[in-house]
MARLORO-150171 format. One record per atom (N, C-alpha, C): residue number from 1; atom name; x negated, y, z negated. Coordinates in pm, 1 decimal. Example, Ala and Ser with C-alpha at 12.3 -4.5 7.8 and 13.67 -1.06 7.14 Angstrom:
2
+------+------+----------+----------+----------+
: resi : name :       xx :       yy :       zz :
+------+------+----------+----------+----------+
:    1 :    N :  -1319.0 :   -569.0 :   -780.0 :
:    1 :   CA :  -1230.0 :   -450.0 :   -780.0 :
:    1 :    C :  -1320.0 :   -330.0 :   -780.0 :
:    2 :    N :  -1285.0 :   -225.0 :   -708.0 :
:    2 :   CA :  -1367.0 :   -106.0 :   -714.0 :
:    2 :    C :  -1290.0 :      3.0 :   -787.0 :
+------+------+----------+----------+----------+
//
This chain:
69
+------+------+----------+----------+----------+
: resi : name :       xx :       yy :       zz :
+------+------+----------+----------+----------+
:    1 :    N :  -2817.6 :  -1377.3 :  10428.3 :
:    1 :   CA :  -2717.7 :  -1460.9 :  10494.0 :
:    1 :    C :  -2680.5 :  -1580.2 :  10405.9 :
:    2 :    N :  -2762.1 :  -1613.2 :  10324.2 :
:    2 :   CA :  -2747.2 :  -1768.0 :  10248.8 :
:    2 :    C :  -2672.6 :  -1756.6 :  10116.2 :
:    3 :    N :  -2710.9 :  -1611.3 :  10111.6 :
:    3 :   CA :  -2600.6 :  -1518.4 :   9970.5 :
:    3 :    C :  -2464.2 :  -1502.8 :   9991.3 :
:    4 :    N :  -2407.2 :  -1497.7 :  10102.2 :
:    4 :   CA :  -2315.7 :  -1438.7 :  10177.0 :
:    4 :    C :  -2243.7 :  -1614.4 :  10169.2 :
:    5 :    N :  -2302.9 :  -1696.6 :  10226.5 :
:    5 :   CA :  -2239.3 :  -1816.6 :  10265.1 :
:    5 :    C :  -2222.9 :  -1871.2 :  10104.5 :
:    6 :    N :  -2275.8 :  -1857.4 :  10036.8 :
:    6 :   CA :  -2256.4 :  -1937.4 :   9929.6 :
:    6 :    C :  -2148.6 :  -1838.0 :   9826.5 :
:    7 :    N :  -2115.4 :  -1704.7 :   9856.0 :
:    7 :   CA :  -2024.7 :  -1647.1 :   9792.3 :
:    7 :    C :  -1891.4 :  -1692.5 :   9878.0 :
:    8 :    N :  -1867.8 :  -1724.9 :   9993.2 :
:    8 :   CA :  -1774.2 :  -1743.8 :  10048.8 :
:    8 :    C :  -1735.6 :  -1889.5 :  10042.8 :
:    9 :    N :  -1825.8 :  -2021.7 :  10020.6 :
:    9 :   CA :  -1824.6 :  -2110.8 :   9984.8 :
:    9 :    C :  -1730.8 :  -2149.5 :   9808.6 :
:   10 :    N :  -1806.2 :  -2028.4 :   9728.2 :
:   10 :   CA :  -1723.4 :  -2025.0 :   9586.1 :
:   10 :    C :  -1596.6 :  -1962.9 :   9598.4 :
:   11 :    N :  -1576.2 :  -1875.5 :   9674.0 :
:   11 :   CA :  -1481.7 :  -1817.9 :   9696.0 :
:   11 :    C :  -1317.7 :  -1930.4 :   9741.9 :
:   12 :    N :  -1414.1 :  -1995.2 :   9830.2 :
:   12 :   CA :  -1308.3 :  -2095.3 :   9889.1 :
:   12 :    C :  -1244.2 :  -2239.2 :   9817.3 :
:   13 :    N :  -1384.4 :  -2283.2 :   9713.5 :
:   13 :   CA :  -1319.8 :  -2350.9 :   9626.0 :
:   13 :    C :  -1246.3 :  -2297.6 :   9521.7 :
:   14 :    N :  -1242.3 :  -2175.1 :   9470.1 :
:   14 :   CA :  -1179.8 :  -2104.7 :   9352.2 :
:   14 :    C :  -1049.3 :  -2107.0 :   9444.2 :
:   15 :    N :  -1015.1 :  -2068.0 :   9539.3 :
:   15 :   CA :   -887.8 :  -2033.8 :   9600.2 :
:   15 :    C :   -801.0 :  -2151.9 :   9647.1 :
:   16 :    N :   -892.5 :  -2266.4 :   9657.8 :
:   16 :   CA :   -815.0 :  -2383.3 :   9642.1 :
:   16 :    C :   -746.9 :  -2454.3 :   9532.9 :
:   17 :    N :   -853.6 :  -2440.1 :   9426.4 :
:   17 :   CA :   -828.1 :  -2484.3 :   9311.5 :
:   17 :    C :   -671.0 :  -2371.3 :   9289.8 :
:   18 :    N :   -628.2 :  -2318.9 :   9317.7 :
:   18 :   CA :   -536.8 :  -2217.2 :   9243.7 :
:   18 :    C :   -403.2 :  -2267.0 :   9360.1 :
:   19 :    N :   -455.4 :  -2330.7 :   9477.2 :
:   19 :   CA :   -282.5 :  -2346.8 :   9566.2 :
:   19 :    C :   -274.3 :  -2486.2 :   9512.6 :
:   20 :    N :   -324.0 :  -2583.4 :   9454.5 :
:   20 :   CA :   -257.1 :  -2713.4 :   9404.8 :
:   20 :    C :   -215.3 :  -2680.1 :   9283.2 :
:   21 :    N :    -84.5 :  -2635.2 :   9300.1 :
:   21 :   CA :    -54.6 :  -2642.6 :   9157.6 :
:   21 :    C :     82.2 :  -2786.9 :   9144.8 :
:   22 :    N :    117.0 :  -2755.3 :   9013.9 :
:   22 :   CA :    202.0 :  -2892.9 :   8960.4 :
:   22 :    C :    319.4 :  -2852.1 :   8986.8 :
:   23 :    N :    410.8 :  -2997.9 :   9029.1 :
:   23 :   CA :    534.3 :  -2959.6 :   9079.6 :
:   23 :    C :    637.1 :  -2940.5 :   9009.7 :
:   24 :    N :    713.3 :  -2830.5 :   9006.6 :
:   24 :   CA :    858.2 :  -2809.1 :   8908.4 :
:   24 :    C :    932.5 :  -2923.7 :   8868.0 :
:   25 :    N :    969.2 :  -2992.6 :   8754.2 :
:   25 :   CA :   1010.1 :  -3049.0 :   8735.5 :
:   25 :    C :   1214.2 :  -3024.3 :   8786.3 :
:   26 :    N :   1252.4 :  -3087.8 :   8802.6 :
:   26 :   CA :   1389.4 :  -3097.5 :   8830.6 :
:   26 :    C :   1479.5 :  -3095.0 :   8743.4 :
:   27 :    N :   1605.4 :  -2988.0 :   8824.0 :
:   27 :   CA :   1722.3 :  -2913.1 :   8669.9 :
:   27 :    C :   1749.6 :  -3031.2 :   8661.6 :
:   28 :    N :   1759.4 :  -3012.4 :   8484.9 :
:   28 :   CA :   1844.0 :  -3135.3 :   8399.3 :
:   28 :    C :   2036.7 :  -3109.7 :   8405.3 :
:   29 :    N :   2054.5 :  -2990.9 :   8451.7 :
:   29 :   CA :   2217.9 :  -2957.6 :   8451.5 :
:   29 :    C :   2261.1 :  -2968.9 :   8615.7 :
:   30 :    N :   2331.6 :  -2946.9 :   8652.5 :
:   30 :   CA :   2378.6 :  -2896.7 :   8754.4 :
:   30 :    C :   2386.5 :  -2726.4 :   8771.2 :
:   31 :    N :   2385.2 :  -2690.5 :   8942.9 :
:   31 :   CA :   2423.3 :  -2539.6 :   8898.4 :
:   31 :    C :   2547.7 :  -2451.3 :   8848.0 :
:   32 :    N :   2573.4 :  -2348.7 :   8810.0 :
:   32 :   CA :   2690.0 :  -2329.7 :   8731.4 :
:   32 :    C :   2693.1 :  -2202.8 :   8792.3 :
:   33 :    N :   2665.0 :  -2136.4 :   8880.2 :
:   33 :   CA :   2651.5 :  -2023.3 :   8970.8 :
:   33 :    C :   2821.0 :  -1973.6 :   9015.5 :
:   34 :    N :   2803.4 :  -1895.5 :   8953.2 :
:   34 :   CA :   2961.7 :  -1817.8 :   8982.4 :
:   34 :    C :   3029.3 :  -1878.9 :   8836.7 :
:   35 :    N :   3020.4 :  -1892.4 :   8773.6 :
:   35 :   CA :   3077.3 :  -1971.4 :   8632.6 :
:   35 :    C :   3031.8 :  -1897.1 :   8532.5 :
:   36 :    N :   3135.8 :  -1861.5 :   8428.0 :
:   36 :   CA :   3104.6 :  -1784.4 :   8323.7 :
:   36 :    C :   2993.5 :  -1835.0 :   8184.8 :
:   37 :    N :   2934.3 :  -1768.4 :   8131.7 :
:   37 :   CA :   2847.1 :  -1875.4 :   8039.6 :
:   37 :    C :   2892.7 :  -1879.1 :   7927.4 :
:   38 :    N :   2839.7 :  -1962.7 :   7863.0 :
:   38 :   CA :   2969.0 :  -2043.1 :   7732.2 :
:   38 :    C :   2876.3 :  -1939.2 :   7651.5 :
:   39 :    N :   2975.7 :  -1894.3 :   7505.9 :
:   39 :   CA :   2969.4 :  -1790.8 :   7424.1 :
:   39 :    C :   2828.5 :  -1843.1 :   7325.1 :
:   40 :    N :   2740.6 :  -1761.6 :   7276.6 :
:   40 :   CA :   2644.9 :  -1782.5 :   7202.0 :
:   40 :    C :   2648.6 :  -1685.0 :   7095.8 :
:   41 :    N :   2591.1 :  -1684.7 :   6993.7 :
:   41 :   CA :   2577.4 :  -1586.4 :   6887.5 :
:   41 :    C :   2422.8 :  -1616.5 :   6832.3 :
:   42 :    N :   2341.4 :  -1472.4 :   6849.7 :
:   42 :   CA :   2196.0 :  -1460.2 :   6807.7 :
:   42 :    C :   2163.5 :  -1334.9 :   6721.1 :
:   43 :    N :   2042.8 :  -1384.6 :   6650.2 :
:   43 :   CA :   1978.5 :  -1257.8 :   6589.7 :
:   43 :    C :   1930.2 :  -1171.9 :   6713.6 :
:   44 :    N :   1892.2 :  -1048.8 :   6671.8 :
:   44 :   CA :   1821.5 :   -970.1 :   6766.2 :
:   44 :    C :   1718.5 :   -918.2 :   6662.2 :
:   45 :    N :   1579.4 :   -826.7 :   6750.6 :
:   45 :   CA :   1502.6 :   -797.4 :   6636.9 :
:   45 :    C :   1541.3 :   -734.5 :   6482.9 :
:   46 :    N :   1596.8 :   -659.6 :   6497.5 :
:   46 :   CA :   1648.2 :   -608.9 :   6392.9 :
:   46 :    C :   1713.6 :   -725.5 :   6280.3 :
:   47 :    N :   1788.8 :   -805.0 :   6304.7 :
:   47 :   CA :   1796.6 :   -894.2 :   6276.6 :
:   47 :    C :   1984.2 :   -888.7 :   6248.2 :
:   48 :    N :   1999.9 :   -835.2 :   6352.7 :
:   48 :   CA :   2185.7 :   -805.7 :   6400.4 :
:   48 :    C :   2229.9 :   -921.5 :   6449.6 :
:   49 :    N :   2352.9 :   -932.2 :   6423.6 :
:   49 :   CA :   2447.0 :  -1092.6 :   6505.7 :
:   49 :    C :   2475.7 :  -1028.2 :   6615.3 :
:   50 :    N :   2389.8 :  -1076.5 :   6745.1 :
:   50 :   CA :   2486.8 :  -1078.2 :   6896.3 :
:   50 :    C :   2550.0 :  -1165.0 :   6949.4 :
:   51 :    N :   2697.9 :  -1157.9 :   6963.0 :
:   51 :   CA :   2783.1 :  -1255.6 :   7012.9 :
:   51 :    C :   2782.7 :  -1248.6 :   7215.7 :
:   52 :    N :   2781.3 :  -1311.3 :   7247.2 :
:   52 :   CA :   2820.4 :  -1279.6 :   7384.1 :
:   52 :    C :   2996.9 :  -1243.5 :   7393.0 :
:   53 :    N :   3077.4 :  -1312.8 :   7366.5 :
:   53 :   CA :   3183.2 :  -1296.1 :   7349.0 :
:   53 :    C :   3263.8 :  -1143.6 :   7359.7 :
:   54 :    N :   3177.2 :  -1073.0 :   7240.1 :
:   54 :   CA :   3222.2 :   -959.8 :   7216.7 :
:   54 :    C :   3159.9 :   -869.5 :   7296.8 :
:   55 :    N :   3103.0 :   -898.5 :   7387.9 :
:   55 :   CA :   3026.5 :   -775.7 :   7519.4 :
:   55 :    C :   3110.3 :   -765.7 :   7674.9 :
:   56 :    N :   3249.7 :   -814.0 :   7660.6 :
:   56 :   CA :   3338.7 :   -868.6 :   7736.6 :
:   56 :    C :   3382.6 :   -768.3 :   7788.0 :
:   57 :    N :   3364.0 :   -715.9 :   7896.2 :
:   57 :   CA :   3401.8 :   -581.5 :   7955.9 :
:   57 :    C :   3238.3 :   -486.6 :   8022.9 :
:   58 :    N :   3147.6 :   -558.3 :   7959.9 :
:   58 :   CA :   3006.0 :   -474.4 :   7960.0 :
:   58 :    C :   2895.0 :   -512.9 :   8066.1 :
:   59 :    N :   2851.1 :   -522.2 :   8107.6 :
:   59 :   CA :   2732.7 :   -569.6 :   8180.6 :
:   59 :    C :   2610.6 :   -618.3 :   8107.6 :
:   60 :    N :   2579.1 :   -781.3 :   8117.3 :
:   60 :   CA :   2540.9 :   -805.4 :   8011.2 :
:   60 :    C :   2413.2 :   -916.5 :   8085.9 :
:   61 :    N :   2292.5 :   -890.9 :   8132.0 :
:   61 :   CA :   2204.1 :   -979.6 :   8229.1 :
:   61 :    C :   2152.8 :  -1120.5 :   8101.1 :
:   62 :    N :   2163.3 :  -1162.6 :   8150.3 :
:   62 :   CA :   2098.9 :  -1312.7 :   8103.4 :
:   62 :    C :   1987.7 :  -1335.7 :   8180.4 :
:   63 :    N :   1873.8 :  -1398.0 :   8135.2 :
:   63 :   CA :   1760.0 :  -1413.5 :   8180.7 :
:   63 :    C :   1697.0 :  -1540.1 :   8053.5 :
:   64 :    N :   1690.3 :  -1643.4 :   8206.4 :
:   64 :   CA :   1632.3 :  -1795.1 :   8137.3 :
:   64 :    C :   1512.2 :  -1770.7 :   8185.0 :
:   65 :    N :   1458.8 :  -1851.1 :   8100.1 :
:   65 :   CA :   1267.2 :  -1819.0 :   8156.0 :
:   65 :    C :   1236.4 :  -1997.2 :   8133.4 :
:   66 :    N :   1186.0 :  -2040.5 :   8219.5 :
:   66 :   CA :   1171.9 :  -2170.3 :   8226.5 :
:   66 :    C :   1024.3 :  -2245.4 :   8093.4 :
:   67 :    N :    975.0 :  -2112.7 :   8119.9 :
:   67 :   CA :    858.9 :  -2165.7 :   8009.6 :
:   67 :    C :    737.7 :  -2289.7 :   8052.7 :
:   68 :    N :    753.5 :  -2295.9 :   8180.9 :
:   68 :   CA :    682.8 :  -2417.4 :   8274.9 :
:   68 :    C :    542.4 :  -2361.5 :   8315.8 :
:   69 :    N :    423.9 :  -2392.2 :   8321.1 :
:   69 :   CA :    309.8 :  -2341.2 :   8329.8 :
:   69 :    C :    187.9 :  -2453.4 :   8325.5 :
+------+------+----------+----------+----------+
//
């Protein structure tokens, strides 16, 4: 029984420790939702020029990753 309470005891501080987490810092832009995104030009692995520009007609997902952790 004293095995039992003290696994559920660790249990409960590990699971706390993990819901306080740190708060998102706040967008520096405004949202731009429904608004087209301004044209960029990148390497890709290969090491090809991708324009956004020229994918104009295509289905093309953008994906920001905040990098916050």
């Amino acid at each position: 029984m004293r095995f039992i309470s003290s696994v559920l005891l660790a249990v409960l501080l590990v699971g706390s420790s993990f819901s306080q987490s740190k708060p998102y810092p706040q967008p520096q832009t405004s949202s731009a939702t429904g608004q087209p995104a301004p044209d960029f030009n990148l390497k890709d692995a290969n090491g090809n020029s991708f324009t956004l520009s020229q994918q104009h007609g295509s289905w093309v997902l953008l994906y920001f990753y905040r990098g916050y952790w």
